[in-house]
N, C-alpha and C positions, 0 to 999 in steps of 0.2 A: 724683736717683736715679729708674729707671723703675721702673714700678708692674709687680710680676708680672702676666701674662696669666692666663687663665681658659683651657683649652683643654676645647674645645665639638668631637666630633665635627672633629676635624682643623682646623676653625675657631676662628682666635684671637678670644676674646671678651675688652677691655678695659674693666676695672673702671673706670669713670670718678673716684668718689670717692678710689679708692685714689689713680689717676693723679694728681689735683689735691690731696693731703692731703701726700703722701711728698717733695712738692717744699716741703712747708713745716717750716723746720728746729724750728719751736712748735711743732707738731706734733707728730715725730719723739721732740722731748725732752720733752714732756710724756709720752707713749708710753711711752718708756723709763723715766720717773719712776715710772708704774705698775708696771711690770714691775720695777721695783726695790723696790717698796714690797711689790709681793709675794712676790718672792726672800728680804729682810729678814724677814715672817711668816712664812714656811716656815722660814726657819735658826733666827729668834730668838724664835717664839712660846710657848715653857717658860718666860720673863721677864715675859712680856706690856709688854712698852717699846717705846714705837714711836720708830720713826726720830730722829725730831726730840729725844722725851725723850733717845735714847740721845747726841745729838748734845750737848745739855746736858751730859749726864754726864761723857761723852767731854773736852768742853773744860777743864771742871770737874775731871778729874785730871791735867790740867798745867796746870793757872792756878788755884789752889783761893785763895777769897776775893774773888769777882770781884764787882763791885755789878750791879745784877741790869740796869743800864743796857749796861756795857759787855759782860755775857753774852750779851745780846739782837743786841750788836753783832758780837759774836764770831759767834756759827752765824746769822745773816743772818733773825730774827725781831723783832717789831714789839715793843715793850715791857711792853704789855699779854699777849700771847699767853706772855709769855718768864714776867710773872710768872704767869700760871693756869699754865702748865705746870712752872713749880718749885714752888708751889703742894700741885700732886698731887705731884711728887717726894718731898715734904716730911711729906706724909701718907702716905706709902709710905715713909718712912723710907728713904731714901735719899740726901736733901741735908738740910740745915739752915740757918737766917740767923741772921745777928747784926747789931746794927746797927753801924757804922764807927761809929769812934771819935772820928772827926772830924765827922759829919754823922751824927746822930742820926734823921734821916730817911731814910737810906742802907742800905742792906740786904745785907749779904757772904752770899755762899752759899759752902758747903761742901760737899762731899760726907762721909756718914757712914759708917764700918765696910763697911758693907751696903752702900752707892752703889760703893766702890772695890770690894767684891767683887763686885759688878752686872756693871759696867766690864770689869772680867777675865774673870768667865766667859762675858761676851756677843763677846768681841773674836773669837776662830775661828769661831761662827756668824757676827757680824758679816761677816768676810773672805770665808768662805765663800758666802756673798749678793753678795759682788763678783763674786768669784771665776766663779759661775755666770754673772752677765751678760755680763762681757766673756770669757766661753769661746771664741763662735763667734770671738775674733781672737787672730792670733798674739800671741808676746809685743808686737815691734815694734812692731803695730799698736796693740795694748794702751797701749804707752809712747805713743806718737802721737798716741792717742786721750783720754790724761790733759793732754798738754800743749794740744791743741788745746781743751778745754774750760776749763785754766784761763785758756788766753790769752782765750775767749767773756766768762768770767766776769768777769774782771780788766780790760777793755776795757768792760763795759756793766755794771761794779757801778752806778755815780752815776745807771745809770736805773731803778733798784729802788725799792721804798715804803721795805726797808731795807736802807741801804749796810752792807755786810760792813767792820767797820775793820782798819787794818794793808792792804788791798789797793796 
């Protein structure tokens, strides 16, 4: 992708940085990870739950009991991170553990009352925060643009710190 011009008194002046940044697709996506993190704070900050908690949450009301290993594996975080943030969940009354029954060292999460109603009221803000980023494309493009990212993802999970499982 070329980099916008700068236009200077009828003279086109190019942004060098922009030039050599906009051809780097890390870039791009990292770019856009911002700009969606901040879409997410503008829809869903009445909950104060960010992204990633919500993505726990999320997983957590269609797989509810998941050990805190294969949850980390689920939304594509490291183990330790997976448990401080179910953690706070937990202290916010919003998920809950129990230890499996079979492995006493094992730790099922739950989501509580409050976590599923979390869950629900954050889901049309959530959308909403899509919604806004992929505005400037048509639907098709829209469609296009989900499946060209999951084929990025689903092609280069095995080079992550953590493999997303089920890919």
């Amino acid at each position: 992708m070329k980099a916008r011009s700068i236009k200077d008194s009828k003279e086109e002046v190019v942004d060098p940085a922009k030039e050599l940044l906009w051809g780097r697709p890390g870039f791009l996506v990292r770019r856009l990870h911002q700009i969606h993190v901040a879409l997410f704070w503008e829809e869903c900050s009445e909950l104060n739950i960010t992204p990633v908690q919500y993505a726990i949450l999320t997983t957590l009301s269609v797989m509810p009991g998941l050990d805190q290993t294969a949850l980390a594996q689920e939304v594509g975080l490291d183990r330790t991170n997976t448990a401080d943030v179910v953690k706070r969940l937990e202290t916010n009354g919003l998920v809950y553990r129990l230890p499996d029954h079979n492995d006493k060292r094992t730790r099922n999460v739950f989501l509580t009352p409050q976590g599923t109603e979390t869950v629900l009221a954050m889901h049309q803000d959530m959308s909403n925060a899509q919604d806004r980023m992929l505005q400037p494309l048509r639907p098709a493009q829209r469609k296009q643009f989900m499946e060209l990212l999951a084929i990025l993802v689903e092609s280069n999970n095995h080079y992550s710190r953590t493999v997303l499982r089920g890919l």
